[in-house]
N, C-alpha and C positions, 0 to 999 in steps of 0.2 A: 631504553626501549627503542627509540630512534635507530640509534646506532648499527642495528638489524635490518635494514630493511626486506632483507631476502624471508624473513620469517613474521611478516607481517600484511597486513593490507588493509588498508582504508575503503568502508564503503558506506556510500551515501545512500542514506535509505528517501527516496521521492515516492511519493505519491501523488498522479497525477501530474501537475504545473507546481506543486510546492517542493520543500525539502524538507524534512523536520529533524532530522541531526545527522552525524557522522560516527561513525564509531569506530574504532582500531579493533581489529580481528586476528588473533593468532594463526598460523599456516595450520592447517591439522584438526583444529577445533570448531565443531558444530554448533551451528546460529538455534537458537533457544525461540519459539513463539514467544512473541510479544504483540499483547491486545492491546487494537489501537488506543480503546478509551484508558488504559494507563501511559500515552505519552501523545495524544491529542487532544485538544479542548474539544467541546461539545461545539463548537461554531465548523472546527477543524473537518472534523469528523460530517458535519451536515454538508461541508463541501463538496469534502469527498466524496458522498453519495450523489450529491447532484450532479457533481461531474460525469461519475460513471454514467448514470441515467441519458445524460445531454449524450453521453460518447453511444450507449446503448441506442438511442432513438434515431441516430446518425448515423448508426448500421453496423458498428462496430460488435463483434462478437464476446460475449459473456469466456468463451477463452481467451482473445485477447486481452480481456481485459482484468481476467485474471491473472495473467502475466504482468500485464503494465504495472498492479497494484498489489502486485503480492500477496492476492486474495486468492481462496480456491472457488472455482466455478458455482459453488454450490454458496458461497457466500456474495459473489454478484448476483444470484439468482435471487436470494434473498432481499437486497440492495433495491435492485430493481421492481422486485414485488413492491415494498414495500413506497418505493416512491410513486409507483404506478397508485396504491393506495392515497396516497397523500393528493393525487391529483383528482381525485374522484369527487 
């Protein structure tokens, strides 16, 4: 499989400051939804959210930070509600 490399590509999937794995991709083939809570711990995942939150309060935009995280807009929005709750 090595031995190709013109028909393959490694990518690191980061969230945020962490990384949580690598995975080999075929040229051609389409990336599959993957929820976080099946390949993040519950500690993982609480980080994540507070990160955004910290990155939201600091002025960063709910798109950007859909992009950084791979998430769609409607799911920081979400994120953010809900840590906005937790502060209350």
């Amino acid at each position: 499989m090595l031995n190709n490399l013109s028909s393959c590509n490694i990518l690191t999937e980061f969230y945020g400051s962490f990384c949580i794995k690598s995975i080999e991709i075929e040229e051609g083939k389409n990336l599959k939804y993957i929820n976080a809570n099946n390949v993040l711990s519950d500690d993982m995942i609480k980080d994540r959210n507070n990160e955004i939150f910290q990155k939201y309060n600091e002025g960063m935009t709910a798109r950007k930070l859909s992009l950084m995280y791979y998430l769609s807009e409607q799911s920081i929005r979400r994120i953010i509600s809900e840590q906005n709750r937790l502060c209350l």
